[in-house]
Residue, then its C-alpha position, 0 to 999 in steps of 0.5 A: x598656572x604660572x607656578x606649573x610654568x616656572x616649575x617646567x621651565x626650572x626641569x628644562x634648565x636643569x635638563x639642558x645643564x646635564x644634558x650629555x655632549x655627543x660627539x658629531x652633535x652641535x648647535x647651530x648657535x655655537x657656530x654662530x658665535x663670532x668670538x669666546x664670551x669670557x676672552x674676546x682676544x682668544x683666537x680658539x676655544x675648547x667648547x668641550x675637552x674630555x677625557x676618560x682613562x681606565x685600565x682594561x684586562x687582558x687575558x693574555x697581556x693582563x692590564x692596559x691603560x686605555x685614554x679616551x679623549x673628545x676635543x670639540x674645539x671653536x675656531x674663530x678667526x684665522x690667527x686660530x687655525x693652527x688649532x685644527x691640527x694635531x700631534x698625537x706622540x706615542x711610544x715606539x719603541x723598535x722593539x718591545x711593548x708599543x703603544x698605540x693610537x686607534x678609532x681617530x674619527x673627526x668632524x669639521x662643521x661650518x654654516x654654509x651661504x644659507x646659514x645651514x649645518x654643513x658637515x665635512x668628515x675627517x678622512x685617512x688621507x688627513x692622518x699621516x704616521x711619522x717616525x720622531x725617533x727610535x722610540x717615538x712615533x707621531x699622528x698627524x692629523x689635519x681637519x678639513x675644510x677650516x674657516x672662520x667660525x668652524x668647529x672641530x670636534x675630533x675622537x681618538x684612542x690611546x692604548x698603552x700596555x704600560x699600567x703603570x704610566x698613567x699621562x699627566x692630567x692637563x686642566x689648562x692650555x694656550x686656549x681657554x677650555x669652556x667645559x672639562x670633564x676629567x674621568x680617572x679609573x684605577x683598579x685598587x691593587x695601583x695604588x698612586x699619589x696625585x700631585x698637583x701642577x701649574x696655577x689653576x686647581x681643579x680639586x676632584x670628585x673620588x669614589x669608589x667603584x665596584x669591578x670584576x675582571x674576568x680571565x682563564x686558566x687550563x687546569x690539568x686533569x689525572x685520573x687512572x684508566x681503571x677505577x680500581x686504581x691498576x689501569x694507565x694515567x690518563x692526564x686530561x686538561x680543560x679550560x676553566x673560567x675565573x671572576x675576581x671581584x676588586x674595586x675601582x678608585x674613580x676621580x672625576x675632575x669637572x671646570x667651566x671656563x677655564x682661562x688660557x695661559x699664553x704660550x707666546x709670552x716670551x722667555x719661557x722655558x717649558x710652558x707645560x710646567x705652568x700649564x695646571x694639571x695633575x700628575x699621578x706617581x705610582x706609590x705602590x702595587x698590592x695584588x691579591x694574596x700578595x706583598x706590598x711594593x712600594x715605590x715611594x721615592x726620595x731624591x736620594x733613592x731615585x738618584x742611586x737606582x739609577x746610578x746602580x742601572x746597568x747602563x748607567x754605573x756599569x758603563x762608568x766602570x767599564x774603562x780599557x777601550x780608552x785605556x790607550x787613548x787616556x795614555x796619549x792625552x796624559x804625556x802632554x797634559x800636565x795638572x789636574x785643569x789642564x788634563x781636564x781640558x784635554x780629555x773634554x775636548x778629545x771627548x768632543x771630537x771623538x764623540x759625536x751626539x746623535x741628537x738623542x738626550x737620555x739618562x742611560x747609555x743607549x747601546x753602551x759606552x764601548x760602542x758608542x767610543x767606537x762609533x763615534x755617535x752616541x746620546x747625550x749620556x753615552x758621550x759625558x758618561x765616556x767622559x766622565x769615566x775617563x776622567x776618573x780613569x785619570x785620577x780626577x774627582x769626576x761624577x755624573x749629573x742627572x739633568x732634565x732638559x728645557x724641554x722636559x721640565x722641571x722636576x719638582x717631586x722625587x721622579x724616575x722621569x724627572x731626569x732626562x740628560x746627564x752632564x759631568x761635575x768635577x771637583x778639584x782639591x782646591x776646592x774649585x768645580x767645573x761643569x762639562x757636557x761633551x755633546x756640544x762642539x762649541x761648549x766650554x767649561x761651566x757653560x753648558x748648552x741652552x737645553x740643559x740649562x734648567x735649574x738644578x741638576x743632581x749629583x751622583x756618586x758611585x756610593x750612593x751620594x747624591x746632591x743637586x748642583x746649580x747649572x746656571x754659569x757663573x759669567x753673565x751670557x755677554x754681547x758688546x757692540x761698538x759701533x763707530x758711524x760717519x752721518x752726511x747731510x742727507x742722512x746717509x750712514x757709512x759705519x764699522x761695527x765691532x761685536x764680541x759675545x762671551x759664555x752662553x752668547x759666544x756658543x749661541x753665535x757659533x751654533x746660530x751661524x757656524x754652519x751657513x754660507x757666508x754670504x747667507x750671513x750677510x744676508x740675515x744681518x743685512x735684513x735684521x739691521x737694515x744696512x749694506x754689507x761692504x766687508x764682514x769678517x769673524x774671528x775666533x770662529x771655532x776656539x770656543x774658549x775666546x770670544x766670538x767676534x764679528x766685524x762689519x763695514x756697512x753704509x745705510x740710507x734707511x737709519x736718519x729720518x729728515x724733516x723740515x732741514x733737521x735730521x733726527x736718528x735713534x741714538x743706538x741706531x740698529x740696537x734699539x729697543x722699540x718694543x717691550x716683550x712683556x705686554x700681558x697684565x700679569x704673569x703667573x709663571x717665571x720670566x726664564x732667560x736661561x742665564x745671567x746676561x749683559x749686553x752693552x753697547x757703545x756707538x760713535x756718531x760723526x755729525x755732517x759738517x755744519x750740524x749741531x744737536x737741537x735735542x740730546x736724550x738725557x742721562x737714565x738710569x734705573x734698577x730692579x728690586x733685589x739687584x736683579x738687574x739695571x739700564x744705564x744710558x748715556x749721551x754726550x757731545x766731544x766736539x763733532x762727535x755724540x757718543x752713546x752708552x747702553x747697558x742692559x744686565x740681567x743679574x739671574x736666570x729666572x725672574x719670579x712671577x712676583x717681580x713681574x710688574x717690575x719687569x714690565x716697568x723696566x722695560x717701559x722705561x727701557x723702551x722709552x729712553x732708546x727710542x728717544x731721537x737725537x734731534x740735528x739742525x745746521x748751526 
């Protein structure tokens, strides 16, 4: 008897285990799950994700790629309901083939105050269209009824008529995922390569499937009227129907308790390269009594088809619509810098960014000269063919923005920007890019701010430049402050920010109201405002400088008759950034930085140091970066001295617990108070 029990319960389990996840069916045991067994940190979960992706004959538009996907998401705390809205992108475009979005169904389930199942339906008014671009539209939908404890479980339908697209496959997110299942369907005639991503592998499960499409053609018919062959023509047509047999290349990818990779760490530029996944690269197409096409690429031939585009190399050939402005700039411009400097800046002010990246020219160069807007490669491929135009050793370079990622493997979309690369003949370079009003040579905009880029030439040659700049992103503070016995601040302070600061300063406050200014400063340092005044504000060639009179009550703490303050006051690190165990991702500052800062303390009359934080010091492994800090007395004065210099853009995920150390320590020494008692 007991072995028919074991038996029968070793069925069961075996049942449960396989048993299929139906959309709208959940277990009351799930809602009452307080938080994720294997991360009791995580503020949501993925109890469910999957997803399917087939191709689907058309008879009149042949093959689309159908993606469908079931998210059953677990909301466990208030932090977590940010995961009950959605942002479905599509492409658009306003003219051409469009993708589309359809059969959106959804489900918010709760106990109610009797510990029932209580079911709210998503409904259209939840699920709004935007326009992002000319190109791309979004679905947002927002699931009803979210409390602590809810789940979401969310249908929908993306159809794109591009079959040889197929989305990246994504293993991981920001939550943990409980159960994936991954399911991709490929007809044999697209052949593709599959290239992992991120950190975590899941190794697929590939068959092969038998298939049949099904599609018609009119034949037509010419027979004589007569049968002795003397009558008229009579031309007759009908509908026939034809079968084709072919095989399905099927990969199943199926995890459990996939862990979460934290979006919020700091110093990241695209999570999503980190995120683990797959990536499908068409390699070749093979249709039936055919050629094969081979789509196997290399850096190289990646690079020259897309300089051989239209709208790419045609566009720098084209050159008489500036002809007459080049001849203004050149009758003053004398020397191959200076003419480079002038045309850059004639380019900025001429040219407009419409906000658009991209690798080709949108509606043409011309047009975009005339206009005065264009996107990101309109503007620097005008730029670049007026440099050529002037004699100078110019060449576009290919860019994947921030945003975009990195390009790790020989891609069309890996690239999505263009900046341009000078050489001079005495062996000097300069990177420009002319969409940004406040850049400068050799220091281009955060968001092309991405490793390496890849030179093109007009024959053929290709090779990749480094982006970073080669000046350290610098802030200098000197803050010089007057300390009464009650512990209020009166103070002058002085800020200069250079490269990749001194632009990030002027985009950050250039465009607000003076006083809106004064406001965040007053927040952020927890002062009064008496005079601010900016210099430099425009010339992105100088520093950007910021002068402040201020006065503080809030900065001194008083205890007992002493009065203690933070040495760098306002500029302390109170906090390390980095608080996970580990990284498996860069640390990604977006360029070499410093920041230093010197401040002055006047002491009250009839005061003197009980405690003076002592002289630190501390390096990173392979000169990556140091902290020097510094306190010294000269007479009623305490002077203090901080430098913080980061020496590369990205710090590998091996030094990490370097980095976190040095921050410890870092934290540790600004937060140690200067101690003041009446002598």
């Amino acid at each position: 008897m007991k072995k028919i029990i074991y038996a029968l319960a070793f069925i069961f389990t075996i049942i449960g285990n396989s048993q299929e996840i139906k959309f709208g069916k959940i277990s009351k045991e799930d809602l009452q799950e307080k938080f994720y067994p294997k991360d009791s940190t995580a503020n949501a979960a993925y109890l469910f994700k999957e997803r399917k992706t087939y191709y689907k004959f058309n008879k009149n538009t042949g093959f689309q790629i159908i993606n469908e996907y079931h998210f059953r998401i677990k909301i466990y705390n208030k932090e977590g309901f940010e995961n009950a809205n959605f942002s479905l992108v599509y492409y658009k475009p306003e003219s051409g083939e469009k993708e589309k979005i359809t059969s959106i169904k959804g489900y918010t389930f709760n106990l109610d105050d009797n510990q029932k199942v209580s079911k709210t339906k998503l409904t259209s008014q939840s699920i709004f269209d935007e326009k992002l671009s000319k190109y791309r539209s979004v679905k947002k939908i927002t699931m009803p009824n979210i409390q602590e404890g809810a789940i979401i479980d969310l249908q929908y339908k993306h159809t794109s008529p591009y079959r040889t697209n197929i989305d990246d496959l994504k293993f991981q997110y920001s939550i943990p995922v409980k159960k994936l299942q991954v399911k991709v369907e490929i007809p044999e005639w697209f052949i593709f390569n599959k290239i992992s991503k991120g950190y975590f592998p899941v190794p697929p499960k590939s068959y092969i499937k038998q298939g049949r499409i099904s599609y018609s053609q009119r034949v037509r018919n010419t027979t004589r009227a007569n049968s002795n062959g003397l009558g008229g023509v009579v031309t007759s047509s009908e509908v026939s129907n034809q079968n084709i047999d072919l095989k399905y290349n099927v990969d199943e990818y199926n995890a459990k308790h996939i862990p979460a990779l934290d979006s919020r760490e700091p110093y990241i530029s695209n999570i999503n390269n980190y995120f683990g996944g797959i990536k499908y690269e068409l390699s070749a197409i093979k249709y039936p009594n055919s050629q094969i096409k081979t789509f196997t690429n290399t850096w190289e031939n990646v690079s020259k088809k897309i300089y051989d585009s239209k709208r790419f190399g045609d566009e720098l050939e084209k050159t008489k619509y500036f002809r007459d402005d080049l001849e203004n700039i050149l009758t003053t411009a004398k020397g191959d810098v200076q003419k480079t400097l002038a045309i850059f800046e004639f380019v900025k002010s001429k040219i407009k960014w419409n906000n658009y990246n991209g690798k080709y020219s949108d509606e043409g160069t011309k047009k975009a000269y005339k206009n005065g807007t264009g996107n990101a490669a309109d503007i620097n491929l005008i730029l670049t063919a007026m440099l050529r135009e002037a004699g100078l050793g110019a060449n576009p370079v290919l860019v994947s923005t921030r945003n975009h990622g990195v390009p790790l493997y020989p891609t069309f979309d890996g690239f999505n920007y263009v900046v341009c690369y000078v050489e001079f003949t005495d062996g000097k370079t300069m990177l420009l890019d002319a969409t940004e009003k406040y850049s400068m040579p050799n220091v281009l905009p955060m968001r092309a701010l991405n490793w390496n880029g890849r030179k093109v030439t007009k024959e053929g040659y290709s090779e990749w430049i480094n982006l970073n700049s080669p000046k350290h992103s610098a802030e200098t503070n000197t803050l010089k402050v007057k300390l009464d016995s009650e512990g209020s601040i009166t103070g002058l302070l002085r800020t200069k920010e250079d490269y990749l600061n001194a632009m990030l300063g002027r985009i950050r406050y250039n465009h607000l109201q003076e006083e809106d200014v004064i406001t965040n400063l007053e927040e952020r340092y927890n002062i009064e405002i008496e005079n601010f005044r900016v210099n430099n504000k425009e010339n992105p060639f100088k520093s950007y400088n910021k002068m402040i009179k201020f006065s503080s009550e809030d900065l001194v703490e008083g205890i007992n008759g002493k009065l203690l303050i933070n040495p760098l006051l306002f500029f302390t690190e109170r906090t390390n950034p980095f608080k996970s165990e580990e990284r498996t991702f860069p640390v990604d500052y977006g360029s070499a930085w410093k920041e230093t800062n010197n401040v002055s303390i006047q002491l009250p009359e009839g005061y003197k140091p009980e405690f003076l934080p002592e002289q630190f010091a501390i390096g990173l492994p392979e000169n990556l970066g140091f902290f020097k800090f510094k306190v010294s007395q000269n007479g009623n004065t305490i002077n203090v001295s901080s430098i913080i210099q980061i020496n590369t853009p990205v710090i590998a995920p091996n030094y990490y617990s370097s980095l976190k150390e040095f921050y410890s320590k870092v934290v540790a020494k600004q937060t140690e108070k200067i101690v003041l008692v009446k002598g």
